[in-house]
N, C-alpha and C positions, 0 to 999 in steps of 0.2 A: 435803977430808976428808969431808964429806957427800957428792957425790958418791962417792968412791969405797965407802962409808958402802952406799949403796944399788947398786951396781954390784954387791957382792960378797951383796944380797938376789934381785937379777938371775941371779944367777951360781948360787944354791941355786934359783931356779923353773927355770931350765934344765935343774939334773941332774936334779931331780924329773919335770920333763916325759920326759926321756929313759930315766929309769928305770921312770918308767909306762908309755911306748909299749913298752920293751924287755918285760914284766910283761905285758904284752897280750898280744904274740907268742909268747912262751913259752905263755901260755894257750892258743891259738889251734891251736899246734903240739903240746903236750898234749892237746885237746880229740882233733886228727885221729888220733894213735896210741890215744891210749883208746877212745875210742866207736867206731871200728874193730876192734880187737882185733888191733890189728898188734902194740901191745906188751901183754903180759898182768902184772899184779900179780903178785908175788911169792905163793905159796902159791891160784892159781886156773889148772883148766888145763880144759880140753874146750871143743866146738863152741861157736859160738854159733849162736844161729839168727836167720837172716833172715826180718822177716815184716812186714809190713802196718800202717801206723803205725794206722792205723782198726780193725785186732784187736787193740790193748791203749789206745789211747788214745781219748778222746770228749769234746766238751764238756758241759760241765754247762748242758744247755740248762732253766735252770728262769726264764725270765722274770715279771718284777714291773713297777708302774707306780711311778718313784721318789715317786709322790706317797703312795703307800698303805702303803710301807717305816714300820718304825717311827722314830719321833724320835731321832734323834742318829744314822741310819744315815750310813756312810761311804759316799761314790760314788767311784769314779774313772774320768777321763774318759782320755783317750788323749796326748793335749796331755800329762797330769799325768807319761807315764812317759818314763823318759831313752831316747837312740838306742845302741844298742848297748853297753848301761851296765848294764842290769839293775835300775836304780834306778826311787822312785818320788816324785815331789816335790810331792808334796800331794794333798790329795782338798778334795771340796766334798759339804757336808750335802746329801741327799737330798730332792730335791724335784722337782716338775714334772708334764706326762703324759704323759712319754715314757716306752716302756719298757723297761728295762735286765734286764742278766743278773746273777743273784744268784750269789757265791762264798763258798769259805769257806778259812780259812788254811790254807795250805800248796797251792792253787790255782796253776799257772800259767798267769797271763794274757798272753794272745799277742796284739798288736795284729795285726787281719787288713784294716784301712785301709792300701794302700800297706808291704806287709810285709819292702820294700824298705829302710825305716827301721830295721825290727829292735828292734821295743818290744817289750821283755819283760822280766816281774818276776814271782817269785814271791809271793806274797799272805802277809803276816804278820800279817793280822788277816781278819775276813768284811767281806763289804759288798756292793756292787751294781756295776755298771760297765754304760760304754757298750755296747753292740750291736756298734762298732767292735772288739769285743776280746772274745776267744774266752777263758772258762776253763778248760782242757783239767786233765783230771784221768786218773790210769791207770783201765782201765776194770776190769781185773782185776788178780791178784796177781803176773801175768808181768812186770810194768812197777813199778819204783820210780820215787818223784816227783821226787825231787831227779836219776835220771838223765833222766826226761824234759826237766828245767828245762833241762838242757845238753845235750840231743839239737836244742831248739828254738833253742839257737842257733848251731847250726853250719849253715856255706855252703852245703851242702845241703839243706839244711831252707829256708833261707829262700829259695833260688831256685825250691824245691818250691810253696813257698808266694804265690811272685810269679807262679805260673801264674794267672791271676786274670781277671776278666770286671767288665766298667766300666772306660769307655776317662779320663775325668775324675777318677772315686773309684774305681782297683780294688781292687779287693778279693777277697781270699782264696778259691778255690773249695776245699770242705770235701770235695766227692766225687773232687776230685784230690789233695787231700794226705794225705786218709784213704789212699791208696795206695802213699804215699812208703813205700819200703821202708827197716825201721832193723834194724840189726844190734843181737841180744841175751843177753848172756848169762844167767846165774842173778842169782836178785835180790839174793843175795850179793855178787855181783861188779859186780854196777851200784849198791850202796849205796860198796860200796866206792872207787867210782870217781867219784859223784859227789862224795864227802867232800872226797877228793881235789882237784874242781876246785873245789866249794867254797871249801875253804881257800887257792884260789888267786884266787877272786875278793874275798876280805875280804880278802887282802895289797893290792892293785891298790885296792880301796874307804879302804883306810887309809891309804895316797900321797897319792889325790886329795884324800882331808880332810885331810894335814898340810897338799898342794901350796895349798890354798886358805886355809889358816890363815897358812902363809905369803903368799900374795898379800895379804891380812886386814891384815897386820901391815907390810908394803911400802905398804900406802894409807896408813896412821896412823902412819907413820914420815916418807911425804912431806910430809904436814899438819904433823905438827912442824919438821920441819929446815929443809923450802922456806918456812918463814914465819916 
């Protein structure tokens, strides 16, 4: 009875695991028809235009020493963000004299250490960050932020971005991917469409917090019945 008891909590981490990878793909496959403009939303229709990721995007190069940041500033280092998740799993209070690049919410931070990992999060507070991690903001009002957040991570962005120099640490060359060319519509139609993968990435964020609360509940389920 216990086993089988636990077999059938085995049996729910499995569909959930398969219904997140299926939930990926579909994102993945939505990302390449949208940010393309192969398929167009209902009610938007003309060119888009092809240009120059470095004529609408830029980092926010404003550097600080973490030591001189005010008290209780938030830091985040590169370690702290998930691999191809979008997530961000902690920060550490600001300190030190090293120095870091200052963001502010709604920021997307691009790890450009090894861009082959694919750290990326959008910023939902300010704070500071490592050097390792670029906060790329639109530079003007051709670019919305939430579509750059999902420009940065598509297959092409981030093989753009593994054009890099440092055979050990490489790292991101910013005069080769300010060149990556992105397709764009009105800013209409790219708020629009980030909503869209938005809302597809809190489906996918809400799985993996059941799929772990289930696992949660499988650990303190064995603690009781196996003893």
């Amino acid at each position: 009875a216990i086993a089988t008891t636990l077999s059938d909590v085995d049996a729910l981490l499995g569909a959930l695991d398969r219904l997140i990878a299926k939930k990926r793909d579909l994102k993945q496959a939505t990302m390449q028809q949208l940010l393309t403009g192969q398929t167009r939303l209902p009610g938007f229709s003309g060119e888009w235009e092809v240009i120059e990721f470095g004529d609408v995007a830029e980092i926010r190069n404003r550097k600080v020493l973490a030591s001189t940041a005010p008290h209780g500033t938030r830091c985040v280092e590169l370690d702290a963000i998930g691999q191809a998740n979008g997530r961000l799993y902690g920060w550490i209070e600001a300190n030190g004299p090293s120095a870091k690049y200052r963001f502010e919410a709604g920021d997307v931070l691009f790890g450009r250490l090894r861009a082959y990992l694919k750290k990326y999060w959008k910023a939902t507070f300010s704070g500071i960050c490592s050097t390792e991690i670029w906060p790329l903001i639109p530079k003007n009002a051709r670019l919305v932020a939430g579509f750059l957040y999902q420009v940065v991570q598509t297959n092409s962005f981030i093989e753009t971005a593994g054009v890099s120099y440092g055979t050990h640490m490489p790292r991101s060359d910013w005069g080769v991917l300010s060149r990556f060319p992105v397709a764009l519509p009105l800013p209409e139609e790219q708020s629009a469409i980030a909503t869209i993968l938005s809302d597809m990435d809190a489906e996918i964020e809400a799985l993996e917090a059941r799929r772990a609360k289930t696992r949660d509940l499988k650990q303190a389920m064995m603690q009781e019945l196996l003893t």
